[in-house]
C-alpha positions in Angstrom: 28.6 -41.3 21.7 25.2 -40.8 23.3 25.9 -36.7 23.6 26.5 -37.1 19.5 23.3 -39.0 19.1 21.5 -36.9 21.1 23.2 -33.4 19.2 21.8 -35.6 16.0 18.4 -35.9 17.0 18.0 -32.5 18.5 19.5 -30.7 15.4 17.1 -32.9 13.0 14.3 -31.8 15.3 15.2 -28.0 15.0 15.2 -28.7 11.4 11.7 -29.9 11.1 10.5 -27.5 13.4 11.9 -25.0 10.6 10.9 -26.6 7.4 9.2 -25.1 5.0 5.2 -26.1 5.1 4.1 -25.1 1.7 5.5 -25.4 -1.9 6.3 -22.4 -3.3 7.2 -22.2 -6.7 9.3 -19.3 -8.7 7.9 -18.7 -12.1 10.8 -19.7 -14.8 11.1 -15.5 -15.4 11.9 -15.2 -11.8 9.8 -12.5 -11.4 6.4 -13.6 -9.3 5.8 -17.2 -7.1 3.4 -18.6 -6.2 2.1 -20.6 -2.5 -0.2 -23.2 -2.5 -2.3 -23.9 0.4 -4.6 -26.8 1.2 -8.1 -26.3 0.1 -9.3 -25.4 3.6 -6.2 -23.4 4.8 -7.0 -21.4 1.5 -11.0 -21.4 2.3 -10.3 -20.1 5.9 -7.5 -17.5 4.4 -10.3 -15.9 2.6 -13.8 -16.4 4.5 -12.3 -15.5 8.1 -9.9 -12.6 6.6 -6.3 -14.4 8.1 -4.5 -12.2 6.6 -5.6 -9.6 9.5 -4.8 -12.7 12.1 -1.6 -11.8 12.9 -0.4 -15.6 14.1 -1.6 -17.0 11.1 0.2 -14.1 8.8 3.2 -14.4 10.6 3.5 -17.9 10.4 3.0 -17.8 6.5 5.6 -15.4 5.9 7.8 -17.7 8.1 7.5 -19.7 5.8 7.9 -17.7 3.1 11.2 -17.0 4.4 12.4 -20.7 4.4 12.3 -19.9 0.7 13.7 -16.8 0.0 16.4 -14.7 1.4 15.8 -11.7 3.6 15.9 -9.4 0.1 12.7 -7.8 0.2 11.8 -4.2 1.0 7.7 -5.6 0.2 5.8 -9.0 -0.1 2.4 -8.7 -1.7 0.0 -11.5 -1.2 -2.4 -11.8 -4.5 -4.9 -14.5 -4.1 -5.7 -16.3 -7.4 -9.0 -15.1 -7.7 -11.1 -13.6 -10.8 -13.9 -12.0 -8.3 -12.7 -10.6 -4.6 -14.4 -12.2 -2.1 -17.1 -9.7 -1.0 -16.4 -10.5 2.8 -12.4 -9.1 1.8 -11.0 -5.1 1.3 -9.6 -4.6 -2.1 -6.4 -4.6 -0.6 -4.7 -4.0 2.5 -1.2 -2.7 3.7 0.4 -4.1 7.2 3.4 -2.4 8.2 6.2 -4.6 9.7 9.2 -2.0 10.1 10.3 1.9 10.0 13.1 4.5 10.1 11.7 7.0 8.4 10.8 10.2 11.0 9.0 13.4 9.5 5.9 11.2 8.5 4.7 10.8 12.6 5.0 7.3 12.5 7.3 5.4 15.0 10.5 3.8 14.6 9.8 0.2 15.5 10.9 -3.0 14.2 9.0 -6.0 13.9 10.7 -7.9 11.6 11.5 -10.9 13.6 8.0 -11.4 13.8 8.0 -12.0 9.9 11.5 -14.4 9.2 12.7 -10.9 8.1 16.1 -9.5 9.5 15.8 -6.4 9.4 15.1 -5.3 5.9 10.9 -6.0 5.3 9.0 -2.8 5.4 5.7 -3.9 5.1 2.9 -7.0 3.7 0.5 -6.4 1.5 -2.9 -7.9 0.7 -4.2 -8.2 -2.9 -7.9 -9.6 -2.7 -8.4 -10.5 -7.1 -5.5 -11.5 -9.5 -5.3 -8.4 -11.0 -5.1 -5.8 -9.1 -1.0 -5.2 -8.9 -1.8 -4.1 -12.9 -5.2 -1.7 -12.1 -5.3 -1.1 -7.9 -5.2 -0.8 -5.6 -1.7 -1.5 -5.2 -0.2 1.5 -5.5 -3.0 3.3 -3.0 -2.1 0.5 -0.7 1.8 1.3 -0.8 1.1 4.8 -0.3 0.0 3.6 3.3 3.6 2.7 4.0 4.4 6.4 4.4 0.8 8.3 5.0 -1.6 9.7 5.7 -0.5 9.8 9.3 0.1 13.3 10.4 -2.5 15.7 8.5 -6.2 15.9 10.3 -8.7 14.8 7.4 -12.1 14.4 7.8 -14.8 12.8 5.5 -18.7 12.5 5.9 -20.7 8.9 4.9 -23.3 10.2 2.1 -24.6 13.2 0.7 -26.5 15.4 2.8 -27.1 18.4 5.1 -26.3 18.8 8.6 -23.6 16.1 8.6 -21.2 15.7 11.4 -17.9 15.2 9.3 -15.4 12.8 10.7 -11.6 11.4 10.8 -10.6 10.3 8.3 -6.9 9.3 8.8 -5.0 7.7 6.9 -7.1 9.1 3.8 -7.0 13.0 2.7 -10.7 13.0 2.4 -11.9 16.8 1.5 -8.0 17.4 0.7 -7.0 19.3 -2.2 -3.8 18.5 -4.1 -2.0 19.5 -7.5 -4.0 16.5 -8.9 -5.9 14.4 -7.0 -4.1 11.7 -4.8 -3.7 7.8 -4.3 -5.2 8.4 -0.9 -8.1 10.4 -2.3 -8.8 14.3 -2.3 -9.4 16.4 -5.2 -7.8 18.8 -7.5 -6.7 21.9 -5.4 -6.9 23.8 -8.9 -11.1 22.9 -8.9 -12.0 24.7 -5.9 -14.2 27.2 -6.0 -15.2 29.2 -2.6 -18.7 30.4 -2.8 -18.5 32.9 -0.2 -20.2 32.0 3.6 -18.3 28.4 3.8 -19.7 26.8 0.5 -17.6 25.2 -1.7 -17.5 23.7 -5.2 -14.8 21.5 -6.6 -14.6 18.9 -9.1 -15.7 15.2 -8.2 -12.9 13.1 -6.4 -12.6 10.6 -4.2 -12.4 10.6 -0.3 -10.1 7.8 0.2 -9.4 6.8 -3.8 -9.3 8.3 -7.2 -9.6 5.6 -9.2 -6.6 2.7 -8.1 -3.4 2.8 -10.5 -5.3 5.0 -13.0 -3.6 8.3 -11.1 -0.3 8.8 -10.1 0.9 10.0 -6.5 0.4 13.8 -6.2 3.2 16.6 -5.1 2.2 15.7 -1.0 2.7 12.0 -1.5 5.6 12.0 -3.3 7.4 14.2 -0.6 5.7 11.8 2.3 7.6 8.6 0.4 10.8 10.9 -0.1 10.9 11.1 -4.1 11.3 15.3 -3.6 11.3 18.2 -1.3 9.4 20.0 0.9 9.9 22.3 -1.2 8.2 20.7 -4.6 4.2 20.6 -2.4 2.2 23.6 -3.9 0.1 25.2 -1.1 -3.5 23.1 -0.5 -6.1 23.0 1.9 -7.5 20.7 3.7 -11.8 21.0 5.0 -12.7 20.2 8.6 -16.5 20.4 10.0 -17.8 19.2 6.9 -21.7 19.8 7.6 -23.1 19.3 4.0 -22.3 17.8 0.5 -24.0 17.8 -2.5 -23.1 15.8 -5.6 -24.1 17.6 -9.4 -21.8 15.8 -11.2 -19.0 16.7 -12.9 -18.8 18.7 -9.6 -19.0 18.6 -5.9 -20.9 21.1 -3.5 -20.1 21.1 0.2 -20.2 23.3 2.7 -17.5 23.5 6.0 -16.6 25.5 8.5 -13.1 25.0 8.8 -10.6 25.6 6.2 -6.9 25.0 6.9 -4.0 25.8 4.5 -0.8 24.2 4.6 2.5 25.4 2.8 5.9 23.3 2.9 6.6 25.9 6.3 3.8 24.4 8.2 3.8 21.0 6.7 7.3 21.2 8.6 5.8 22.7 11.4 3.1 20.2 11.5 5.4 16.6 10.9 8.7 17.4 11.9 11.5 17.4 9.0 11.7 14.3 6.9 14.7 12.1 8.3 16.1 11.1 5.7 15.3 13.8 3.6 15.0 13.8 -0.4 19.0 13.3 -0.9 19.6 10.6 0.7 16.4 8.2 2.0 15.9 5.0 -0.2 13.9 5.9 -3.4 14.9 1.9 -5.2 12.8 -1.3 -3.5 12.8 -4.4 -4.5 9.2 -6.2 -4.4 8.2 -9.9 -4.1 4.8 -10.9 -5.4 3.3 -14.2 -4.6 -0.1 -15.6 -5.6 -1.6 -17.6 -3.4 -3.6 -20.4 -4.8 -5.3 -23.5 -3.3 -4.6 -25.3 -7.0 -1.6 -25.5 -8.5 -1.4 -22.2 -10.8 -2.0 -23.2 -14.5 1.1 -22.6 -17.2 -1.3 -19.8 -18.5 -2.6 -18.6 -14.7 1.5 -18.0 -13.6 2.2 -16.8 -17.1 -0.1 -14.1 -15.9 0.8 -13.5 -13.0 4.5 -13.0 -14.4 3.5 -10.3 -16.6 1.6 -8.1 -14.0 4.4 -8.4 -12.0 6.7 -7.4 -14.7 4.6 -4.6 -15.5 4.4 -2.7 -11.8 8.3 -3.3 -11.1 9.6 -2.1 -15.0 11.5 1.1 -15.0 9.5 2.4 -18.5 5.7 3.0 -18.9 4.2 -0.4 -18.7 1.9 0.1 -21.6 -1.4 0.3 -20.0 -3.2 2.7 -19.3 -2.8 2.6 -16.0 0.2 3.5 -13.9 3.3 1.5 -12.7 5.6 1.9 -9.8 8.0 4.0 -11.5 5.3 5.7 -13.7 3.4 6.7 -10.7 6.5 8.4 -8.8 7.2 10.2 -11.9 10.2 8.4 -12.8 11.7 9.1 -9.3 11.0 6.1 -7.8 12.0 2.2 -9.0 10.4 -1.3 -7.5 12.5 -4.5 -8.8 10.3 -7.6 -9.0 12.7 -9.6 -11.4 15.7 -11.6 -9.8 14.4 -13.7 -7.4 
């Protein structure tokens, strides 16, 4: 009788240790939640950046898991805020697992870590209420696969005799058949002035404008949508020791001008394991807002439709680009079913 008793206790015990710490709440659409957290877990959250303290991240998504089942390929954090913090990135990507090789990452798995069995990918960190609908969340997503494996360099300001620098994970003064999610320009634009001078039309380093653009020919093959095959030749500048902005153009000048084609992207990354036939192209995405208030009717409401609007499998009406808009209909992200 006392073992039973004692088998009681300690199971009620491992129970409490597990419960879950926060109400969540699923939006009557089942398409979004939300988290609420006490006004000073919420305060720290954002002043001291938590989400980049990895016990205090894991420990959410713990509980996050006490929830929900392990269905979820991504779980984006949006914090119920009309202004970001100006202490806080616009967004940030942590990856959590990957078998993907061809992209010079490692296969590692830190799921476990997360309440995750095996199937998380990666967290992400959405600093104002919006920006699922205009960015940066699908620049943030690109991180899952790049830019890992291409040298890009970048320089801070305009100027002459610059020391250009690395600029991984963004292209930086990388061209592409339009510009990309990670930055670059328009490979088209360039115009080589003879004696390492350069002109090309304005871009971005590490950003072209959040979900305004979709992904370009190299990021779609990086994520898996296409082949090798589908990247038109670009180059990519090195020893960047100038740059001069006369808008709608930029003029720079480098000494180091490398040109890839799908043979030496292969050369350079490996082969894509799984390639374009068979590696998962359909995800399924939870979105939760964090909140230190409970989320008004209207505030959810809101939150429902952004998240409608990034995982729907048509144009999403805007202006802007969603998930399956942005991978040129290759690519799907389910947020509904939860």
């Amino acid at each position: 009788m006392k073992k039973l008793l004692l088998f009681i206790v300690a199971a009620l015990f491992f129970i409490q240790i597990k419960a879950q710490t926060h109400t969540i709440e699923i939006h009557s659409q089942n398409r979004t939640a939300s988290l609420l957290m006490s006004p000073a877990e919420y305060a720290s959250w954002k002043n001291n950046d938590d989400f980049n303290n990895s016990v205090i991240r894991e420990a959410l998504f713990q509980d996050i898991y006490q929830k929900f089942d392990d269905d979820f390929d991504f779980i984006f954090l949006i914090l119920n805020e009309d202004t970001r913090p100006n202490n806080l990135p616009f967004g940030q990507l942590m990856q959590v697992s990957n078998t993907v090789t061809g992209i010079v990452i490692s296969i590692y798995d830190e799921t476990a870590n997360y309440g995750s069995a095996g199937k998380l990918q990666a967290v992400m960190h959405l600093t104002q209420k919006d920006y699922l609908r205009n960015g940066p969340a699908l620049h943030e997503l690109m991180h899952n696969w790049g830019n890992f494996g291409i040298p890009t360099e970048s320089v801070n300001a305009p100027g002459t005799n610059l020391n250009s620098f690395n600029f991984q994970p963004h292209w930086g003064f990388t061209g592409g058949n339009t510009p990309g999610q990670l930055g670059g320009f328009a490979q088209a634009s360039l115009i080589d002035n003879g004696g390492g001078s350069y002109t090309v039309n304005e871009f971005g380093p590490n950003a072209n404008g959040g979900n305004a653009i979709p992904y370009n020919e190299l990021e779609l093959y990086l994520m898996g949508m296409t082949p090798v095959s589908s990247v038109s030749n670009f180059d990519v500048f090195t020893d960047i020791t100038s740059l001069s902005i006369n808008l709608p153009t930029f003029d720079f000048e480098a000494s180091t001008r490398t040109t890839y084609t799908p043979a030496s992207l292969v050369a350079l990354l490996g082969a894509r394991v799984p390639n374009v036939a068979i590696t998962q192209k359909d995800f399924k995405l939870l979105t939760i807002t964090l909140t230190d208030t409970p989320l008004t009717p209207a505030e959810f409401d809101a939150a429902d439709v952004f998240s409608e609007e990034f995982g729907r499998n048509a144009s999403d009406g805007w202006s802007s680009y969603n998930f399956w808009e942005a991978t040129n209909d290759l690519g799907t992200i389910e947020t509904g079913n939860l």
